[in-house]
Residue, then its C-alpha position, 0 to 999 in steps of 0.5 A: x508527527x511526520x507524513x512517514x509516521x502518519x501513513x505508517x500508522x495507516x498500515x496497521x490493519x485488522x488483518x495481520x497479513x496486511x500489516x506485515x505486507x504494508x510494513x514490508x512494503x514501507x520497509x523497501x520502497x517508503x524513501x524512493x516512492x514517487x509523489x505519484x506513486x505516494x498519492x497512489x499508496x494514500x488512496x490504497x489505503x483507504x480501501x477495506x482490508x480485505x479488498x486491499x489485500x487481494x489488491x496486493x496479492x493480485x486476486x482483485x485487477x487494479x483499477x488502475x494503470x498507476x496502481x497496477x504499477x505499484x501494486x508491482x511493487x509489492x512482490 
C-alpha cells in the first residue's frame, strides 16, 4: 500500500464532516504538500476527531505556526 492510500485511509473518521474535509483537502493539495507540510498533516491526524475538526474549522488556535499554515489550507 503506498503512503497516499495509507494516510488516506487515515482520513476516514467517525464524523462525516471530517471525512469529506479531509478527502477534500487530499483531493486539492495531497500532490503539492511539502515534506513538511506532510509531516504536519500525519500529526493532524492523530488528533481526536472532534479536536481535529474545530482545528480545520478554526474554532480551536493552531498550536502551532506550521499548523496554523496548513490548517489554511483547508479553506
Amino acid at each position: 500500500m503506498s503512503e497516499a492510500h495509507r494516510i488516506r485511509w487515515q482520513c476516514r473518521r467517525g464524523l462525516l464532516e471530517l471525512d469529506l474535509l479531509l478527502t477534500q483537502f487530499l483531493d486539492r493539495h495531497f500532490e503539492t504538500l511539502s515534506p513538511a507540510n506532510l509531516v504536519t498533516f500525519k500529526r493532524l491526524l492523530d488528533y481526536p476527531d472532534n479536536d481535529l475538526l474545530d482545528l480545520a474549522l478554526g474554532k480551536l488556535p493552531p498550536p502551532d505556526a506550521e499548523t496554523a499554515a496548513l490548517i489554511k489550507l483547508f479553506e
